[in-house]
PyMOL Python script that loads the backbone (N, CA, C, O; Angstrom):
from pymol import cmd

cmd.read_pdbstr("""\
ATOM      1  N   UNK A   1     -37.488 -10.300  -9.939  1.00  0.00           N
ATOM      2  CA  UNK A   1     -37.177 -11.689  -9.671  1.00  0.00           C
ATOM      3  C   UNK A   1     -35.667 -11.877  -9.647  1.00  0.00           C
ATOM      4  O   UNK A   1     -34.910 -11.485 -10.534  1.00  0.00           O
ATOM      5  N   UNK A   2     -35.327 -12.486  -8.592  1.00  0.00           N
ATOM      6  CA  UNK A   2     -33.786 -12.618  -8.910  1.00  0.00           C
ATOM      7  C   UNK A   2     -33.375 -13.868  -9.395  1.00  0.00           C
ATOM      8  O   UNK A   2     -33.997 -14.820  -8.923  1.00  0.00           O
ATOM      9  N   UNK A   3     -32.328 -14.173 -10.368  1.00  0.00           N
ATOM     10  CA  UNK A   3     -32.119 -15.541 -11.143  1.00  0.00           C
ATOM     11  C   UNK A   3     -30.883 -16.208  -9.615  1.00  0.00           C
ATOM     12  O   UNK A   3     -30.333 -15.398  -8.869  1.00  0.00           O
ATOM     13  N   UNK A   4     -30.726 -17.464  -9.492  1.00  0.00           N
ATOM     14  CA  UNK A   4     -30.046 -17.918  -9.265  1.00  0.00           C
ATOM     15  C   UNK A   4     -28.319 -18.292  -9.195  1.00  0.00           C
ATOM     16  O   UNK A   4     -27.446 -18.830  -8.513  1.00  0.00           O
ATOM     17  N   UNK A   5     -28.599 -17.539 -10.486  1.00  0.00           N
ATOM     18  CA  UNK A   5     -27.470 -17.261 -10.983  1.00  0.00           C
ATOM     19  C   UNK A   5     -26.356 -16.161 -10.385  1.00  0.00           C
ATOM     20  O   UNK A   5     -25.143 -16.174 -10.179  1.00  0.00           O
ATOM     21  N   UNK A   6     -27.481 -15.173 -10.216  1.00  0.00           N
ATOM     22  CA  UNK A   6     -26.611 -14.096 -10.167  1.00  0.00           C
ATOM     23  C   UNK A   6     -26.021 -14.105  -8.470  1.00  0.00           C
ATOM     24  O   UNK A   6     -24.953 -13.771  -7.957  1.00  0.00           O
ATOM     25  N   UNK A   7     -27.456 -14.731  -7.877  1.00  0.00           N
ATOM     26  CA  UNK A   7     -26.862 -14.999  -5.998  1.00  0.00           C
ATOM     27  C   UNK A   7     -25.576 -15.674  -5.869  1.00  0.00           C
ATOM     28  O   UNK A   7     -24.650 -15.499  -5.077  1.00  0.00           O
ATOM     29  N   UNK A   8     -25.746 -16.509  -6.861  1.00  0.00           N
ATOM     30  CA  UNK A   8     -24.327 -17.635  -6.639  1.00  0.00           C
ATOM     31  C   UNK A   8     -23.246 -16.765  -6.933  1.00  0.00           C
ATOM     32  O   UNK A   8     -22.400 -16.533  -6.069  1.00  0.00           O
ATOM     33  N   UNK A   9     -23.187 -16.255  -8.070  1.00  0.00           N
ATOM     34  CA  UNK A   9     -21.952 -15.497  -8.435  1.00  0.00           C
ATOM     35  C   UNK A   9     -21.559 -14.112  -7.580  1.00  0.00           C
ATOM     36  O   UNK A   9     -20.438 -13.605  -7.616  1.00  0.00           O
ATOM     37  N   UNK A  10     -22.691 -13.590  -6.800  1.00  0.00           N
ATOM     38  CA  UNK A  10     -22.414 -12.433  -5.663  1.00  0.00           C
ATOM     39  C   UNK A  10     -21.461 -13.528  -4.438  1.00  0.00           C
ATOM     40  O   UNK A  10     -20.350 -13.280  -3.969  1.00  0.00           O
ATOM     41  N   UNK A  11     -22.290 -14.688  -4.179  1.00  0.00           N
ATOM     42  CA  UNK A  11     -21.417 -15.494  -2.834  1.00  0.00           C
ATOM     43  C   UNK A  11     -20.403 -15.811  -3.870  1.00  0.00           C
ATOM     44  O   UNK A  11     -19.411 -15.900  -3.147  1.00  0.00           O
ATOM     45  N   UNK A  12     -20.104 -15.974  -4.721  1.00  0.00           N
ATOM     46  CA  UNK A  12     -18.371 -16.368  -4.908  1.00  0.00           C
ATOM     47  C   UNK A  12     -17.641 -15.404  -5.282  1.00  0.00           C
ATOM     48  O   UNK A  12     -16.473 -15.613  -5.611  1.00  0.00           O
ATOM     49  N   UNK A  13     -18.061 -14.448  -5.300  1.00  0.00           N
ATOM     50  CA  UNK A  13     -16.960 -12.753  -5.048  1.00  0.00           C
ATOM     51  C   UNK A  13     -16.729 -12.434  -3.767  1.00  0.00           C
ATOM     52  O   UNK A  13     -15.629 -11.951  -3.498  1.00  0.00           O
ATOM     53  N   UNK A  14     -17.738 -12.641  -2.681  1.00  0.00           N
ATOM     54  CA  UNK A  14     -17.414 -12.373  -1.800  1.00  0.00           C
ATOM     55  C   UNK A  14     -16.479 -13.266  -1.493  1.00  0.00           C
ATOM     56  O   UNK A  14     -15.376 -12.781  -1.242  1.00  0.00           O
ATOM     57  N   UNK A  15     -16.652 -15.256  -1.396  1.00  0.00           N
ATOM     58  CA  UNK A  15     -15.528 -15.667  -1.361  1.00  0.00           C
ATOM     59  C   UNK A  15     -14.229 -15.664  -1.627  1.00  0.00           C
ATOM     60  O   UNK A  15     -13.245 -15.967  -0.952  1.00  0.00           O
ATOM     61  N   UNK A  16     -14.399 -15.202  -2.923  1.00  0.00           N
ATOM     62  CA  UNK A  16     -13.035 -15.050  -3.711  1.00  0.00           C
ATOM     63  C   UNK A  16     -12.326 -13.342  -2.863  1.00  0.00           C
ATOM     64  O   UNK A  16     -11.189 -13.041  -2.498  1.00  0.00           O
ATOM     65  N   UNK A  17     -13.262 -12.804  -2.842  1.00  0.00           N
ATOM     66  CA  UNK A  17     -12.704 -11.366  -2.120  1.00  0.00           C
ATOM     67  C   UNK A  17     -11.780 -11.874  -0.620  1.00  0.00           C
ATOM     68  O   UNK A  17     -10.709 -11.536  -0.116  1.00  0.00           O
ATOM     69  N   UNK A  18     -12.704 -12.710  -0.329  1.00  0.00           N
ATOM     70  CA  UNK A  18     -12.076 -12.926   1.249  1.00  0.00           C
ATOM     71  C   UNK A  18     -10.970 -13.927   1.406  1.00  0.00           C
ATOM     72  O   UNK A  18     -10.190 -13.785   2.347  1.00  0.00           O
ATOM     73  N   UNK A  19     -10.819 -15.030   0.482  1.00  0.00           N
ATOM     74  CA  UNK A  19      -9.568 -15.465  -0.006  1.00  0.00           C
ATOM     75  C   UNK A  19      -8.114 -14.914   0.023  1.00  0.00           C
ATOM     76  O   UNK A  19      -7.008 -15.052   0.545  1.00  0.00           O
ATOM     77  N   UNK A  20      -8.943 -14.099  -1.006  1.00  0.00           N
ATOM     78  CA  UNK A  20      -7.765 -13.595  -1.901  1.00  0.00           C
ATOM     79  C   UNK A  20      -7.032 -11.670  -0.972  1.00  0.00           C
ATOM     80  O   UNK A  20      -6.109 -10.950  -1.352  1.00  0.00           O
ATOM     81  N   UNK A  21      -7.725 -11.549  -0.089  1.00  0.00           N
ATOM     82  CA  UNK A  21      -7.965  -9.967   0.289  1.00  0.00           C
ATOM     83  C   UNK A  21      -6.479 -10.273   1.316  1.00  0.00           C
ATOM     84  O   UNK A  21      -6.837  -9.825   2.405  1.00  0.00           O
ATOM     85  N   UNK A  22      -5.625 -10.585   1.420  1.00  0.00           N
ATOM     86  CA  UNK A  22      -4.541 -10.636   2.379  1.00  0.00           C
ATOM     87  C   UNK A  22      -3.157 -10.128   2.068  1.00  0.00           C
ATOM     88  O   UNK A  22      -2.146 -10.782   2.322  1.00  0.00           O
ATOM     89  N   UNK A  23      -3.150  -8.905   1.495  1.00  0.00           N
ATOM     90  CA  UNK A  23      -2.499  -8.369   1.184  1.00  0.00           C
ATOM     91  C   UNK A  23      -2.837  -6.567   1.737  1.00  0.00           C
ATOM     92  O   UNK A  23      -3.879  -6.324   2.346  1.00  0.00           O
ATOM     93  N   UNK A  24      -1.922  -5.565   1.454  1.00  0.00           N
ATOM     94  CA  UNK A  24      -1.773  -4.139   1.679  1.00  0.00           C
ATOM     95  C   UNK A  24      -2.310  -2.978   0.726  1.00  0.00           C
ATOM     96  O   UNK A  24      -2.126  -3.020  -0.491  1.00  0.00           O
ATOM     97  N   UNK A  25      -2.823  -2.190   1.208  1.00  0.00           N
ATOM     98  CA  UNK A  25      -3.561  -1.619  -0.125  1.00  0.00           C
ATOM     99  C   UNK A  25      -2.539   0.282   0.599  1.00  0.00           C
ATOM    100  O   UNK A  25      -2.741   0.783   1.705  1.00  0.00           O
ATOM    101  N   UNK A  26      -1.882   0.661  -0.138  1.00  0.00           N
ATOM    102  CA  UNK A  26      -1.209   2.107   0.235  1.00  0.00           C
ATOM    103  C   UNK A  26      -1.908   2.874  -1.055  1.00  0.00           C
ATOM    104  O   UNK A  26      -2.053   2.734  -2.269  1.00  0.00           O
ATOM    105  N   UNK A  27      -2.320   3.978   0.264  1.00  0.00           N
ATOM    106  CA  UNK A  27      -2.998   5.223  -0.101  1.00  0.00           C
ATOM    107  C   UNK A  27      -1.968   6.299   0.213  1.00  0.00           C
ATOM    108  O   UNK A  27      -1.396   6.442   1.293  1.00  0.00           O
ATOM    109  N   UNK A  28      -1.771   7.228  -1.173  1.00  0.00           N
ATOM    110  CA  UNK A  28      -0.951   7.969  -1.110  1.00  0.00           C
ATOM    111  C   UNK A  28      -1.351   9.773  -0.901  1.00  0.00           C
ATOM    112  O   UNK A  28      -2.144  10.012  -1.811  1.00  0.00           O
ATOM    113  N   UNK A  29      -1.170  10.763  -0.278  1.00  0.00           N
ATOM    114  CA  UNK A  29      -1.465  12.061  -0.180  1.00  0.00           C
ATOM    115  C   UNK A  29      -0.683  13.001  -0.635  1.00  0.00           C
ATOM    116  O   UNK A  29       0.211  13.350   0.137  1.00  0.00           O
ATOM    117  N   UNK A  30      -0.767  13.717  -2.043  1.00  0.00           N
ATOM    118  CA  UNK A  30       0.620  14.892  -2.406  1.00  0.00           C
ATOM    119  C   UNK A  30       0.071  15.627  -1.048  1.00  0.00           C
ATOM    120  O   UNK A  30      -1.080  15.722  -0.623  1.00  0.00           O
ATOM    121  N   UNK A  31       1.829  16.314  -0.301  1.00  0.00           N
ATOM    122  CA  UNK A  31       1.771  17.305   0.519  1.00  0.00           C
ATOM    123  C   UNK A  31       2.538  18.466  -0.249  1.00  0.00           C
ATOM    124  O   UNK A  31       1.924  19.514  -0.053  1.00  0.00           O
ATOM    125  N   UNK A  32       3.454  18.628  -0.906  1.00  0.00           N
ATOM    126  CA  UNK A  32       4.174  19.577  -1.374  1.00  0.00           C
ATOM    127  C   UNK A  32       4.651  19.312  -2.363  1.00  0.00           C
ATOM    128  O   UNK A  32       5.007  18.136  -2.431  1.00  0.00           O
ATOM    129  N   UNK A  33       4.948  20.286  -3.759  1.00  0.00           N
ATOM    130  CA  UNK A  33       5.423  19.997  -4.575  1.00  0.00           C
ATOM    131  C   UNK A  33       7.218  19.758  -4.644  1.00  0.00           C
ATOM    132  O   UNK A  33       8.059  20.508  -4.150  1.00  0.00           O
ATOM    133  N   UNK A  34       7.472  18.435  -5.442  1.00  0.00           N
ATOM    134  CA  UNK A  34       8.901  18.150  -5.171  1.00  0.00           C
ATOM    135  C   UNK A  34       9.836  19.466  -6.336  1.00  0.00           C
ATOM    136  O   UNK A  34       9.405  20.141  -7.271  1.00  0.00           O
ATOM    137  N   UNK A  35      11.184  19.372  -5.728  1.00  0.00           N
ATOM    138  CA  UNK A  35      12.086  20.622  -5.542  1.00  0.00           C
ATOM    139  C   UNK A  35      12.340  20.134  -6.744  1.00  0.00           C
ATOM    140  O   UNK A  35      12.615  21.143  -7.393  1.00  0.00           O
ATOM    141  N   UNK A  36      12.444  18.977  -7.641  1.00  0.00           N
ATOM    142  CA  UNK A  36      13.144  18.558  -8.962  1.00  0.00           C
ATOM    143  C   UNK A  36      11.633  17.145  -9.731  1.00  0.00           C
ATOM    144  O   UNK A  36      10.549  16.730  -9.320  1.00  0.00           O
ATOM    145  N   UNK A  37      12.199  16.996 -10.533  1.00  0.00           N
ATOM    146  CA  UNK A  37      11.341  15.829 -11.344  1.00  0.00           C
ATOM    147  C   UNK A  37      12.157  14.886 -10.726  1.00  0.00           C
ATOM    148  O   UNK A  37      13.366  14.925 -10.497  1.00  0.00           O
ATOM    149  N   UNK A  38      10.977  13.678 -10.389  1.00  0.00           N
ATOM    150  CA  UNK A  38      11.172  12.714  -9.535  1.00  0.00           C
ATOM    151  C   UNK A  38      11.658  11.583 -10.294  1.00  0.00           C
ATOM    152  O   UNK A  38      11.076  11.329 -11.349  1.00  0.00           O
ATOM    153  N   UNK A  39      12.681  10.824  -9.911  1.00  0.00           N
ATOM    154  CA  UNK A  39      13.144   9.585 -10.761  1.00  0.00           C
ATOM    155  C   UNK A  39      12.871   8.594  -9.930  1.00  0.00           C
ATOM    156  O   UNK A  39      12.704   8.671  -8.713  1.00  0.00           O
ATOM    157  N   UNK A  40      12.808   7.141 -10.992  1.00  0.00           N
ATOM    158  CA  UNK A  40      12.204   6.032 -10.344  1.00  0.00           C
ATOM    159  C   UNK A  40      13.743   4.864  -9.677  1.00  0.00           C
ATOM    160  O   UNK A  40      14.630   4.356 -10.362  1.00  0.00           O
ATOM    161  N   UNK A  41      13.543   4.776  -8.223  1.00  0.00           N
ATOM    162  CA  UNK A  41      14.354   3.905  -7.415  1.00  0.00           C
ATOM    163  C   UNK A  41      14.166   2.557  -7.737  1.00  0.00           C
ATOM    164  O   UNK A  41      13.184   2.067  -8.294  1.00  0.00           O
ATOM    165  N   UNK A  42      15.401   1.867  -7.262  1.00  0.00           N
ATOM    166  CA  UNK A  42      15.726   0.901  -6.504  1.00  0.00           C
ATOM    167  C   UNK A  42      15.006   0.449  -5.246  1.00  0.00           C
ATOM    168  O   UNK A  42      15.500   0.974  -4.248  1.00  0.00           O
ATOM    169  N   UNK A  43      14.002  -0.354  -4.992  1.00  0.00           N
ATOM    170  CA  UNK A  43      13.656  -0.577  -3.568  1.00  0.00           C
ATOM    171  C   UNK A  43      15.157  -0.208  -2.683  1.00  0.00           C
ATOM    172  O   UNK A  43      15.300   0.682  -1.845  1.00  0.00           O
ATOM    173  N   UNK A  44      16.054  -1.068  -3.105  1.00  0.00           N
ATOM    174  CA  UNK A  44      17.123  -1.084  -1.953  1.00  0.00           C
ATOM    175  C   UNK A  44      17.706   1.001  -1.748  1.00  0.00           C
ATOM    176  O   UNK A  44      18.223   1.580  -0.792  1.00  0.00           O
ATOM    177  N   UNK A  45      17.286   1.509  -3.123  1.00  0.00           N
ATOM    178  CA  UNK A  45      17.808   3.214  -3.117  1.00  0.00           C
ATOM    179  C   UNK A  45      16.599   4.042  -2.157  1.00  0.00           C
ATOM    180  O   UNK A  45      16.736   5.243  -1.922  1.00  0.00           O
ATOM    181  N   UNK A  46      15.543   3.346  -1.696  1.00  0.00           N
ATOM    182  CA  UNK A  46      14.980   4.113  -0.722  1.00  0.00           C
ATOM    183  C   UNK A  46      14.976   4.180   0.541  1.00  0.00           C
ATOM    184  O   UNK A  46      14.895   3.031   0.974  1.00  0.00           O
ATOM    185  N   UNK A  47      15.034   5.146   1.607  1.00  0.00           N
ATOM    186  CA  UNK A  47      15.253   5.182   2.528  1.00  0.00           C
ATOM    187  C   UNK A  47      14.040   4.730   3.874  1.00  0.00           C
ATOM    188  O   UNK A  47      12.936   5.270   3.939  1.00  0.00           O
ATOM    189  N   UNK A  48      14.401   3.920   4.626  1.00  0.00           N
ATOM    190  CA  UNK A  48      13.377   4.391   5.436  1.00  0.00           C
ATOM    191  C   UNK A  48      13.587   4.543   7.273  1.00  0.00           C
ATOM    192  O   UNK A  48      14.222   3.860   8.076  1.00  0.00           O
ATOM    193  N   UNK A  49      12.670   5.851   7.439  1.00  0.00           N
ATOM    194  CA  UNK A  49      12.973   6.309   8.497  1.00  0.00           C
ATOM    195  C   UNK A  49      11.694   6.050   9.958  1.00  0.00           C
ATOM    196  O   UNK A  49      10.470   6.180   9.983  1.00  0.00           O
ATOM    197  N   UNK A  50      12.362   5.780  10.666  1.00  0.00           N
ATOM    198  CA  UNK A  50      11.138   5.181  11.686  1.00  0.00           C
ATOM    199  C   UNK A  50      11.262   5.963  13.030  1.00  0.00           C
ATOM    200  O   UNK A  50      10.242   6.078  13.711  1.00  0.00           O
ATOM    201  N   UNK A  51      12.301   6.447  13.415  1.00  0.00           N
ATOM    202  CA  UNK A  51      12.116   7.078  14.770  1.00  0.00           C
ATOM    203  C   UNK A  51      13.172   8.672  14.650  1.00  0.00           C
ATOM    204  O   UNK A  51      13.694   9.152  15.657  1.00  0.00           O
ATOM    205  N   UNK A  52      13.296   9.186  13.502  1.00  0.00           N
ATOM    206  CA  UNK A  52      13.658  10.118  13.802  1.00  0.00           C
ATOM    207  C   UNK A  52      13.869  10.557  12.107  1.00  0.00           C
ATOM    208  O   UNK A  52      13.991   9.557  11.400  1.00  0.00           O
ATOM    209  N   UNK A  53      13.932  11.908  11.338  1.00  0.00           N
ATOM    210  CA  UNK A  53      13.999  12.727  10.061  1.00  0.00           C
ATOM    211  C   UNK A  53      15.387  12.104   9.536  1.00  0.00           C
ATOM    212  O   UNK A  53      16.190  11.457  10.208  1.00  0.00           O
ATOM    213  N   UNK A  54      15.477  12.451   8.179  1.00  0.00           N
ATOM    214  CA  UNK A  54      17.016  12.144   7.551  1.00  0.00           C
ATOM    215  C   UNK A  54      17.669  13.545   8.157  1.00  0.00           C
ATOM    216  O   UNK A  54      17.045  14.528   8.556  1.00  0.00           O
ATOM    217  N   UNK A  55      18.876  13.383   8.119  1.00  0.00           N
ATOM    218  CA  UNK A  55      20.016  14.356   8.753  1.00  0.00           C
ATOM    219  C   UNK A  55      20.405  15.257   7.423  1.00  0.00           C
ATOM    220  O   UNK A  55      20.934  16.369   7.433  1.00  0.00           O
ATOM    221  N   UNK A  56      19.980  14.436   6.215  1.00  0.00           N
ATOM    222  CA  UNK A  56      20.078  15.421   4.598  1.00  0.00           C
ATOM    223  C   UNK A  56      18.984  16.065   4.453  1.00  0.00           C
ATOM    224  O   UNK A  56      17.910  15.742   4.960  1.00  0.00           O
ATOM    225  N   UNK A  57      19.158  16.885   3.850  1.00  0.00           N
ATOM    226  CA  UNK A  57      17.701  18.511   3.722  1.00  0.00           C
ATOM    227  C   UNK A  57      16.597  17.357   2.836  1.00  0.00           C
ATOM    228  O   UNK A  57      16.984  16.451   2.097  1.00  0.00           O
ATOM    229  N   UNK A  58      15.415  17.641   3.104  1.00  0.00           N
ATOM    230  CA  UNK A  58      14.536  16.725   2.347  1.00  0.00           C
ATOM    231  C   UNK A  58      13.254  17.881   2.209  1.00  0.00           C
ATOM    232  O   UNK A  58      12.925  18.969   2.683  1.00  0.00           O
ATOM    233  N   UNK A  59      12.816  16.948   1.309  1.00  0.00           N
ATOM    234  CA  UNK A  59      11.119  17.892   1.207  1.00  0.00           C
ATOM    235  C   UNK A  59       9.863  16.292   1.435  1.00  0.00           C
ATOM    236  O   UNK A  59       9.778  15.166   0.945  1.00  0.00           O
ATOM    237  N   UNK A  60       9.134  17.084   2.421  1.00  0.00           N
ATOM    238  CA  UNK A  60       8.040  15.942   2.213  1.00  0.00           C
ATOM    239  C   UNK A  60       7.150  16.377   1.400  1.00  0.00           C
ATOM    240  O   UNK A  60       6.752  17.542   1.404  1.00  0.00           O
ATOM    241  N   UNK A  61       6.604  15.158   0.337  1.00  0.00           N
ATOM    242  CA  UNK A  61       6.082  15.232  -0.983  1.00  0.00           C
ATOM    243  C   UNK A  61       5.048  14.866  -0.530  1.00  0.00           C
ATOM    244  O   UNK A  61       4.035  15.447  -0.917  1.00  0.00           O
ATOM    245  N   UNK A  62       4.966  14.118   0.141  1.00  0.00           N
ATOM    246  CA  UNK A  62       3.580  12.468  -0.026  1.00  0.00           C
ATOM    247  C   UNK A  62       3.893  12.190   1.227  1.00  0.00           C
ATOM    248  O   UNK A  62       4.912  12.387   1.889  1.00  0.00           O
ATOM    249  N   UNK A  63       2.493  11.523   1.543  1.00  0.00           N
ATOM    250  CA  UNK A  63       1.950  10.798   3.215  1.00  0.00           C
ATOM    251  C   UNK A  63       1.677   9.410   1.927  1.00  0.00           C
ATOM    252  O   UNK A  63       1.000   9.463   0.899  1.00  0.00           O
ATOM    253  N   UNK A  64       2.399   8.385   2.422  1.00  0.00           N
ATOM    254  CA  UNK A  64       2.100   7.066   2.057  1.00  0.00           C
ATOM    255  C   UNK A  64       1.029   6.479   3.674  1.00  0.00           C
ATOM    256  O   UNK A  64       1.498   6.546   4.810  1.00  0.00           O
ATOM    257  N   UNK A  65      -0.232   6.014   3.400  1.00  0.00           N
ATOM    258  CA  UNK A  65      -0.591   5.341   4.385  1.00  0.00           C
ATOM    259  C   UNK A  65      -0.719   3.738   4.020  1.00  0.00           C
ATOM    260  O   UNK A  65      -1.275   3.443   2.961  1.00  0.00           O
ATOM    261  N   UNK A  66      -0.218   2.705   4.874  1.00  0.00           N
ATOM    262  CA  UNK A  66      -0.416   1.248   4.387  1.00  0.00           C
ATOM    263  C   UNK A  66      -1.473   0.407   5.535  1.00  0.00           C
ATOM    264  O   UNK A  66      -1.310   0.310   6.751  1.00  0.00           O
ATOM    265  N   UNK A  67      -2.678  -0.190   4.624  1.00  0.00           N
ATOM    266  CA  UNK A  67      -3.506  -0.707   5.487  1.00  0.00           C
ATOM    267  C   UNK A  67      -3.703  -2.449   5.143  1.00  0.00           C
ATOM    268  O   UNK A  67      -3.666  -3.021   4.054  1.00  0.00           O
ATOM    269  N   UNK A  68      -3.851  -2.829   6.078  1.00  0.00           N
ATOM    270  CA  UNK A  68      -4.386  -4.402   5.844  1.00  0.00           C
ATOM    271  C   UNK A  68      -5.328  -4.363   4.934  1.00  0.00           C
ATOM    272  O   UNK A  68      -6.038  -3.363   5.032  1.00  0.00           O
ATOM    273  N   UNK A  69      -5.692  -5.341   3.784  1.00  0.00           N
ATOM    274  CA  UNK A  69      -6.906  -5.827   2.877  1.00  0.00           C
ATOM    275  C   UNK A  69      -8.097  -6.454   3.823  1.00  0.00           C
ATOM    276  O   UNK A  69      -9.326  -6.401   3.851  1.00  0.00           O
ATOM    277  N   UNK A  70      -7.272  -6.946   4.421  1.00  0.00           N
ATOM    278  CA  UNK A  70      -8.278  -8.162   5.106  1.00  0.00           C
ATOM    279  C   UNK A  70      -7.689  -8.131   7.028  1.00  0.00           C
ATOM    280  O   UNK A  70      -6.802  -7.467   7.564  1.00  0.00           O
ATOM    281  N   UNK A  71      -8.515  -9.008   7.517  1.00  0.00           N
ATOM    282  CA  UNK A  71      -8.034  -9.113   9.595  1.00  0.00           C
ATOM    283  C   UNK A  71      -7.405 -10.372   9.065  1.00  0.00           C
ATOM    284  O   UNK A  71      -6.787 -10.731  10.068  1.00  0.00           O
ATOM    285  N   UNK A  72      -7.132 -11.372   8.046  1.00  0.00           N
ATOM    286  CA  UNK A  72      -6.284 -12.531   7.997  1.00  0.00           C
ATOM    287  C   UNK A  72      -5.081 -11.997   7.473  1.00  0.00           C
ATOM    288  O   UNK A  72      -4.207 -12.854   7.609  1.00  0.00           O
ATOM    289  N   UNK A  73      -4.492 -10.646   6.765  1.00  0.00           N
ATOM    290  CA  UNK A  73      -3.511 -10.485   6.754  1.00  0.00           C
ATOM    291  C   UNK A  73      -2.665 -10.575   7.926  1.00  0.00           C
ATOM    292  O   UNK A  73      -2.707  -9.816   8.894  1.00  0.00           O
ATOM    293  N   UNK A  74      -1.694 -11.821   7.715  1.00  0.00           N
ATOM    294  CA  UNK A  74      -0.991 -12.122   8.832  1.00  0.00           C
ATOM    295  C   UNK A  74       0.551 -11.687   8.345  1.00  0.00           C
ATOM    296  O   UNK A  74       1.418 -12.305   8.963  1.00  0.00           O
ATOM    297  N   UNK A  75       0.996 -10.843   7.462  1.00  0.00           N
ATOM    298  CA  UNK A  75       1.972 -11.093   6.872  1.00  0.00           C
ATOM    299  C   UNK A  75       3.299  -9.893   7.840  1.00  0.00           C
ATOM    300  O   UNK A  75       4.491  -9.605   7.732  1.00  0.00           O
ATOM    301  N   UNK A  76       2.318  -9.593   8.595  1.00  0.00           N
ATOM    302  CA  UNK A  76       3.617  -8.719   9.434  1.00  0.00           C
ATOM    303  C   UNK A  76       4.436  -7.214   8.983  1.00  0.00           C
ATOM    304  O   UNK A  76       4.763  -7.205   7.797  1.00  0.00           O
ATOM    305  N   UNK A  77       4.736  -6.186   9.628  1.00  0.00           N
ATOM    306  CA  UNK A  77       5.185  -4.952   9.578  1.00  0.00           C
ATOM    307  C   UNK A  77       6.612  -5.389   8.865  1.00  0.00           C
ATOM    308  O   UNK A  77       7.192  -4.333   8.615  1.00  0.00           O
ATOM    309  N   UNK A  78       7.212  -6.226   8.543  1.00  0.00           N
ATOM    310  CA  UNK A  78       7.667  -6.102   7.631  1.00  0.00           C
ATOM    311  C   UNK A  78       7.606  -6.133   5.835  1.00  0.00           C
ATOM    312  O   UNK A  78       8.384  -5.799   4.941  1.00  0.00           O
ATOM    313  N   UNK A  79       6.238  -6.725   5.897  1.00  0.00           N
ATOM    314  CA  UNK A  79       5.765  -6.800   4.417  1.00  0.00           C
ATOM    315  C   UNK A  79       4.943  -5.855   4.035  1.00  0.00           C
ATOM    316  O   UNK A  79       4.508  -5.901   2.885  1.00  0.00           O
ATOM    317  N   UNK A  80       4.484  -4.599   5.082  1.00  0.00           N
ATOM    318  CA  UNK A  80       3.964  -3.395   4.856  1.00  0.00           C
ATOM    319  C   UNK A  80       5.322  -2.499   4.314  1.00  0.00           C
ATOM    320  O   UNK A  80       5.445  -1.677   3.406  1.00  0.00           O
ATOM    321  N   UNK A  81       6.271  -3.058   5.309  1.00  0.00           N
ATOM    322  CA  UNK A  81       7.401  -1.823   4.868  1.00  0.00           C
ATOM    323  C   UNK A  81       7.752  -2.006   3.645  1.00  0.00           C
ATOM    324  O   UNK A  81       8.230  -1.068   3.008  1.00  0.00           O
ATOM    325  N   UNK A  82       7.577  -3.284   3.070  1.00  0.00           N
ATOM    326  CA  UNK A  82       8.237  -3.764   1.867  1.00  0.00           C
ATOM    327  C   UNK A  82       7.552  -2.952   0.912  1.00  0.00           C
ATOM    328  O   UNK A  82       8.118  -2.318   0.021  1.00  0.00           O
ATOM    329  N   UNK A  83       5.820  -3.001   1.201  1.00  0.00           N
ATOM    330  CA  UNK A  83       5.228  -2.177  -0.142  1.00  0.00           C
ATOM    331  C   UNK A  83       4.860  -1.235  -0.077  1.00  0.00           C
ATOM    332  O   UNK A  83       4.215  -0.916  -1.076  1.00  0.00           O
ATOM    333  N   UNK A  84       4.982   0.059   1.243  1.00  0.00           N
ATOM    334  CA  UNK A  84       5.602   1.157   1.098  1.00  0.00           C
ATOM    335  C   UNK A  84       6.428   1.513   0.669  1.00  0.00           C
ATOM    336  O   UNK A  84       6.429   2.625   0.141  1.00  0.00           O
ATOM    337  N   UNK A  85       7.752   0.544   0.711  1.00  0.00           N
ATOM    338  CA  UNK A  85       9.093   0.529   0.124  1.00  0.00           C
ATOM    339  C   UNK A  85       8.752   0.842  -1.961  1.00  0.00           C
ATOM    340  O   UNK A  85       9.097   1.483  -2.954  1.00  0.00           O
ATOM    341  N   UNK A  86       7.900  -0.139  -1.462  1.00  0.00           N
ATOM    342  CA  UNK A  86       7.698  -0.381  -3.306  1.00  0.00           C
ATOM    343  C   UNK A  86       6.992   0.836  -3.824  1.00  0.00           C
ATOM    344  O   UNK A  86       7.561   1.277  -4.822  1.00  0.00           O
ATOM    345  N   UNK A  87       6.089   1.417  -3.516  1.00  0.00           N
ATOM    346  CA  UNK A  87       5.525   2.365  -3.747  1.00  0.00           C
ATOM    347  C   UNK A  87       6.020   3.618  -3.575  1.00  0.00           C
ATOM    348  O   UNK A  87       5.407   4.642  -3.878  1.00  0.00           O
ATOM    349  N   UNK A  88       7.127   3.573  -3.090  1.00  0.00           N
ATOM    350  CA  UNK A  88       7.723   5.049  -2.938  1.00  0.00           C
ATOM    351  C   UNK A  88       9.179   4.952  -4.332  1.00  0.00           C
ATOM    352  O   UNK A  88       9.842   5.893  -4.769  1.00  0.00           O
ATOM    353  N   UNK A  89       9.246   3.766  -4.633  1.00  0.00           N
ATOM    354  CA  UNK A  89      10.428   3.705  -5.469  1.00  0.00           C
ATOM    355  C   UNK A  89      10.102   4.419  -7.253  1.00  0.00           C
ATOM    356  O   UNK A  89      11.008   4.439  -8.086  1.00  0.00           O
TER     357      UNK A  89
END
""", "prot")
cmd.dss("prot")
cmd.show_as("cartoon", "prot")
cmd.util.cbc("prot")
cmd.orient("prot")
């Protein structure tokens, strides 16, 4: 038997999910182990590169991927970069 209760409170998670879901969710992948112990940045101390490698020797560590929560995230490729930004600091 299902109580009433519990239907209502499944439709207001989903509401509340779909509300509230407009934000970026980054999934991160180790690729290689880093050359030193990693210290924690400055958003503004991280770099970011979009159409071509840094020109300084680097190691890639991590595949950051950043995805929409929701299709109403309207918040634009710059507020992905922001919390890639954040997540790499």
């Amino acid at each position: 038997m299902v109580r009433p209760v519990r239907v209502g409170g499944f439709l207001l998670a989903i509401g509340l999910a779909t509300v509230t879901g407009c934000g970026y969710s980054v999934y991160q992948t180790g690729l290689n182990r880093p050359p030193h112990a990693l210290v924690s940045r400055t958003l503004e101390e991280v770099d970011v590169f979009t159409l071509a490698p840094s020109t300084r020797p680097y190691v890639e560590v991590a595949l950051l991927e950043a995805h929409a929560d929701s299709v109403f995230s309207d918040s634009g490729p710059a507020a992905m970069i922001r919390e890639l930004r954040r997540c790499s600091a």
